[in-house]
N, C-alpha and C positions, 0 to 999 in steps of 0.2 A: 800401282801398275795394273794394265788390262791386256788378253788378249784376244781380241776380235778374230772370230772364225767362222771361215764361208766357203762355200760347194766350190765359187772361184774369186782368186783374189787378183785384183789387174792389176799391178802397179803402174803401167803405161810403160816406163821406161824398159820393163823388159817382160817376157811372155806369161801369158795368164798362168796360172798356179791354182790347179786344182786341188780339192781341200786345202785353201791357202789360212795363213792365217799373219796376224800382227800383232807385235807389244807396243804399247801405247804407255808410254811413262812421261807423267804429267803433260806439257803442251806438246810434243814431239815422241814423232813413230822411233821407235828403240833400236826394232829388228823386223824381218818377212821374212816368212817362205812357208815352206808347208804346213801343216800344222801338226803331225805327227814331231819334226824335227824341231821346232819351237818349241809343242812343248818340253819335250825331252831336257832341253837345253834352258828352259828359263820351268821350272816345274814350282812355282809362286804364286805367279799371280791367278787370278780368277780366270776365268775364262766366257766369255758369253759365246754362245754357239747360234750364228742368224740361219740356219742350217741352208735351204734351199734356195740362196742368196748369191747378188756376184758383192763384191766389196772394190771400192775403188773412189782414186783421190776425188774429192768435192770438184763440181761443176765452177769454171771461173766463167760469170757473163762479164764481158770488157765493156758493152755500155749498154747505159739504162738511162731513165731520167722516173725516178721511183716519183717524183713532187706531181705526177701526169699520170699518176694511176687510177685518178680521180675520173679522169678522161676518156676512161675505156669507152667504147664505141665498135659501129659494124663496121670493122676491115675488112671487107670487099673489097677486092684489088681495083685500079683504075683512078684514082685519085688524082685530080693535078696535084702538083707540087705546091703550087703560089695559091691555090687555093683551100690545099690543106694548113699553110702556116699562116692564112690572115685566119682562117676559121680556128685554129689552136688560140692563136693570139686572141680572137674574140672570145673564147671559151674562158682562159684564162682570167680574164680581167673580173668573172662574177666568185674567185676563189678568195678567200679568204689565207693569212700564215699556218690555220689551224687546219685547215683543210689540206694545206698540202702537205703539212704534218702528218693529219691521222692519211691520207693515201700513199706518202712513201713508208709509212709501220704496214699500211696493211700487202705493201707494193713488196716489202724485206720479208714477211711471213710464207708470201705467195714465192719468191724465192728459194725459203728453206725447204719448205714443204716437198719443191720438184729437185732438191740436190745437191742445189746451190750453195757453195759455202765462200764464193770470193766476189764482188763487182765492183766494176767502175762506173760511176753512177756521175750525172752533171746535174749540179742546183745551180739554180735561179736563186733562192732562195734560203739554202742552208739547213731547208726543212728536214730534209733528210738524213739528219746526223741523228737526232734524237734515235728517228725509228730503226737504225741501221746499230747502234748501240745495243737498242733492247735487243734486236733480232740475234746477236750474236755473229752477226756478220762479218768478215774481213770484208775490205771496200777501201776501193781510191778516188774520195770525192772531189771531184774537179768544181771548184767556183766559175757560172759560169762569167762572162765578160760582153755586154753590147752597148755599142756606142760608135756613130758616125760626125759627129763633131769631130773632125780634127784638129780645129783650133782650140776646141772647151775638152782636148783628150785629157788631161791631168784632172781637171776639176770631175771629169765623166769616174775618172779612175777611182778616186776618193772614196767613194762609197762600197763598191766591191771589193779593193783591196783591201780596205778596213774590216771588212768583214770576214776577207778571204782570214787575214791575221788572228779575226776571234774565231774562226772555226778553228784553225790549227791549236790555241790551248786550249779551246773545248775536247780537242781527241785528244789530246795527250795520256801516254798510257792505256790507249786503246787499240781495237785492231781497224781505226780508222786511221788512212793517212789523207791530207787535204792538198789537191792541187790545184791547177790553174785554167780556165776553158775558156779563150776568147772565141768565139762559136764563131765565126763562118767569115768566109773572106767577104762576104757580101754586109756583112752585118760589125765589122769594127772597123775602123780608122785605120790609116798607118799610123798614125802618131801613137793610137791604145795598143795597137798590134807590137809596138816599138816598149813603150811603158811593161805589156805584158811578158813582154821576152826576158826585159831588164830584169823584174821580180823575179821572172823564174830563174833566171842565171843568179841570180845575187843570192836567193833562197836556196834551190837547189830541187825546186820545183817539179814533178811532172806535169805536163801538160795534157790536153785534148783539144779536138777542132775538128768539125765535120769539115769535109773538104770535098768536091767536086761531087757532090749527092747526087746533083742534077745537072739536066744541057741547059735551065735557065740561068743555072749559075755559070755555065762554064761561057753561053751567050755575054750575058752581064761582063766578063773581065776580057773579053774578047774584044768586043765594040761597043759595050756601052750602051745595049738596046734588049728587046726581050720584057718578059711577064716583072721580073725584078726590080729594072728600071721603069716600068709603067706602072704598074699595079704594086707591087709589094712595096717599095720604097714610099711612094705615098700613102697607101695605105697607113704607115705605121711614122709617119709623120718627119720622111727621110728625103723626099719625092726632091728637095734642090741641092742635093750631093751629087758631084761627078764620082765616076768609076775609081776606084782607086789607081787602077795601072790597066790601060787597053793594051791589047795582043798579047796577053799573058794569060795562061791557062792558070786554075787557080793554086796547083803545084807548084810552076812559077813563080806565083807571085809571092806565096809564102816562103818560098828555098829565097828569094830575093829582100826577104826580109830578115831572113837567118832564124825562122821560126823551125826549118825542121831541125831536130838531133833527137839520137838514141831516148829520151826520155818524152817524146813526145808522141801522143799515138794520136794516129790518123782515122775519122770515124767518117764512114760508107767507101769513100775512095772508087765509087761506079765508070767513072767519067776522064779515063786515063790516057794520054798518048803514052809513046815509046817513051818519051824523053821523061814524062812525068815518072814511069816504072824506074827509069833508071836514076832518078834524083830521089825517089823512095829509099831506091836500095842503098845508094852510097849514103845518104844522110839516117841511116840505119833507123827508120821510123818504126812503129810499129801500125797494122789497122784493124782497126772494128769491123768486121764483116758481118751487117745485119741484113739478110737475106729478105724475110720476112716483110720487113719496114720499104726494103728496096721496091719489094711487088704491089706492097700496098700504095705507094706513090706514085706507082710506075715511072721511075725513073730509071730504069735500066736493070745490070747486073754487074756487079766487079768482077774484074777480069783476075779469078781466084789461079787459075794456072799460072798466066806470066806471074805474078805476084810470088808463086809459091816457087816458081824458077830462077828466081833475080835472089830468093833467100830472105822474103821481107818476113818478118813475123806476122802471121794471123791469127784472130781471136774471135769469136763466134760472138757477139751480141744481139738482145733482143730488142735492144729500143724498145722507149715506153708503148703502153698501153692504147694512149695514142694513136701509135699508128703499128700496133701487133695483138695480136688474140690474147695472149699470154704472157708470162714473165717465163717459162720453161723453154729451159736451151733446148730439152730433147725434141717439144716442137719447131726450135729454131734448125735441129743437126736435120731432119729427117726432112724439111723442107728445104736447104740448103742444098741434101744429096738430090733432091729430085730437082732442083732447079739446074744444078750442074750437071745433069744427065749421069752420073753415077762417076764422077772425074775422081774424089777420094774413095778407096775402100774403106769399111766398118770402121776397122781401131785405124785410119787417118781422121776420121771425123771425130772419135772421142781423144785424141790426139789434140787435135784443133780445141777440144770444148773443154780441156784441162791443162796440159801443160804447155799448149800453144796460146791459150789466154795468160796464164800465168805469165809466161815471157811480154806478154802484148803488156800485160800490166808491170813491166820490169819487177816480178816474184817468184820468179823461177828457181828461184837458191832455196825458196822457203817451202813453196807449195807447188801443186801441177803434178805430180807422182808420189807412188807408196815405196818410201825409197827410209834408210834410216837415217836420222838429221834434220829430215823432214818435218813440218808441222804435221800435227795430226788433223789435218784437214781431209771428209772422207763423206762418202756415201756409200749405202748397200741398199739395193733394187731383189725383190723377190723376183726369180726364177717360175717361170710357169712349167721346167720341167727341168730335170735335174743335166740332161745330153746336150741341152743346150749351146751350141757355140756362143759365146758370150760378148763378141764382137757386134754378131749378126743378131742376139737379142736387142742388144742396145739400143741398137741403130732402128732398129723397126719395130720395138717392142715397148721400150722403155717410157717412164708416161712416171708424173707426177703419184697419182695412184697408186705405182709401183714400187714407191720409195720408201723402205723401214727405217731409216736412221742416216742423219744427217750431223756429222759434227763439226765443230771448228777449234781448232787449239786442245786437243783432246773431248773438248766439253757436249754434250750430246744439246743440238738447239731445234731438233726435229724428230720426233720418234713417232710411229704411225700407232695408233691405238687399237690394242687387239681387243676385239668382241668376244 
């Protein structure tokens, strides 16, 4: 047993606790609260003292694509959409298995380092189990799924689903769980979109699916014209497929496929009517809200209010490298508040970046608060001065740099090195 003691200890679930502190017995928090009455009360274990520190549950990113770390590039905002994914996609094709190996390790390091101790990450490739393994990471790897054959959809399915199967014994007895990601209305079948549901129902799957990113997707299911249907479809050798469903927004068309429920999260979500906010809510989805990636594409912004008034769950992601500066949430919270013109206060945005991804990633029972029962999943950020409001440091202070200790399941996977 350990107990970790800091100037302020957040639990999120309820108000910050100066001189707070924690017992940490084996993977799960024991007990909180001050540290005078802990220790009194557990007078055993060791104690480490982070002194001029806040402490607080680990950072959950809900989506990443760690296998495109490789990829990093200048994000300058203004990017087409259709022309950042034929240029990905060309980027792509000069990578090798091992390569996207060593950049999802080094993609899970650059995580721990700024805080992070939970993400939902989508492969292509399954690269990223290895490195999410070493890194000591919790993570919900979604397989992803593309394929527009609708007649060759089973024969398309064969080789992912096979693979989806050897990633889930590969985690076994880890803190990876493996799900499911047929990526984009634009980019699977009905028939794979159908195959993919079946598995997840029969398994008991979580899923992902970026969904209305862009107006050329939401063009594309609309009427069947747009950058999609001209350019990107042929580009990627898709160019004599019709639309799946015209005059269907692409919330639509997936609630018409019976793709949404509770277990599936909904990634960018920019591109919403009424009726789509209201089939989020009732089919109790959850969404990725990658703010970052959103400016970089300029495809919009999601409409983070309605969303957080209908009661959808939201979770802050940084999307790959790609198409963001960073793997740090805290660059994604403080660029999220100024996109929104300051719509959440402080501890709503760290809200959002812990136990509101936790819920996005259906983990809320486990992680997302310093609560006892809880995993011990946690970070502590040096305090540049002891009066600190702890809220208002985070939110505009807090920085990768800043970060002493990162753990996950009790186990320390990030400690910053004192000179």
């Amino acid at each position: 047993m350990l107990i970790l003691a800091a100037r302020y200890l957040l639990p999120v679930s309820h108000p910050p606790i100066r001189d707070g502190a924690l017992l940490i017995e084996g993977t799960h928090i024991r007990a909180v609260g001050p540290r005078v009455s802990l220790r009194r009360q557990y007078p055993g274990p060791a104690v480490r003292d982070l002194g001029e520190a806040i402490l607080l549950p680990g950072l959950v990113n809900v989506h990443t694509h760690l296998e495109l770390s490789a990829l990093r590039e200048d994000v300058s905002p203004g990017h087409s959409f259709v022309d950042w994914v034929l240029n990905l996609l060309q980027r792509k094709r000069g990578l090798s298995w091992e390569a996207y190996a060593a950049a999802a390790e080094a993609g899970a390091a650059e995580l721990t380092r700024s805080g992070t101790t939970c993400v939902g990450d989508v492969t292509a490739t399954g690269a990223s189990l290895a490195g999410l393994r070493k890194s000591g990471l919790r993570a919900v790897v979604y397989r992803e799924v593309i394929g527009l054959d609708d007649a060759g959809a089973e024969q398309i399915a064969e080789t992912p689903f096979a693979h989806l199967a050897a990633m889930r014994e590969e985690v076994q007895g880890s803190l990876l769980e493996v799900g499911i990601s047929p990526h984009a209305a634009y980019s699977v079948s009905p028939g794979l979109f159908r195959l993919c549901r079946d598995l997840q129902q029969r398994l008991g799957l979580k899923a992902a699916i970026h969904i209305a990113e862009s107006s050329a997707e939401v063009e594309y299911l609309r009427s069947g014209t747009g950058e999609i249907r001209t350019r990107l479809l042929p580009g990627t050798g898709w160019g004599d497929v019709p639309p799946p469903m015209l005059g269907a927004t692409p919330v639509q068309y997936l609630h018409h496929l019976g793709f949404l429920d509770p277990r599936c999260l909904v990634i960018h979500a920019v591109h919403l009517t009424e009726a789509d906010l209201e089939i989020l809510a009732q089919t109790r989805v959850a969404v990725a809200h990658c703010p970052r990636s959103n400016a970089y594409l300029d495809v919009g912004r999601t409409p983070l209010k309605a969303l957080r008034d209908l009661g959808v769950p939201v979770g802050l992601g940084t999307d790959s490298l790609a198409s963001a500066e960073s793997l740090s949430l805290w660059d994604e919270i403080r660029f999220a508040h100024q996109a929104h013109g300051g719509l959440l206060s402080p501890a709503e945005w760290i809200r959002m970046a812990t136990t509101g991804g936790a819920r996005a990633l259906g983990l809320d029972r486990e992680i997302g608060t310093l609560e006892p029962g809880k995993r011990a999943d946690l970070t502590a950020l040096a305090l540049d001065g002891p009066e600190a409001d702890p809220y208002e440091f985070l939110l505009h202070e807090a920085s990768a740099a800043k970060v002493l200790l990162t753990t996950v399941d009790g186990r320390p996977r990030y400690e910053r090195e004192v000179s």
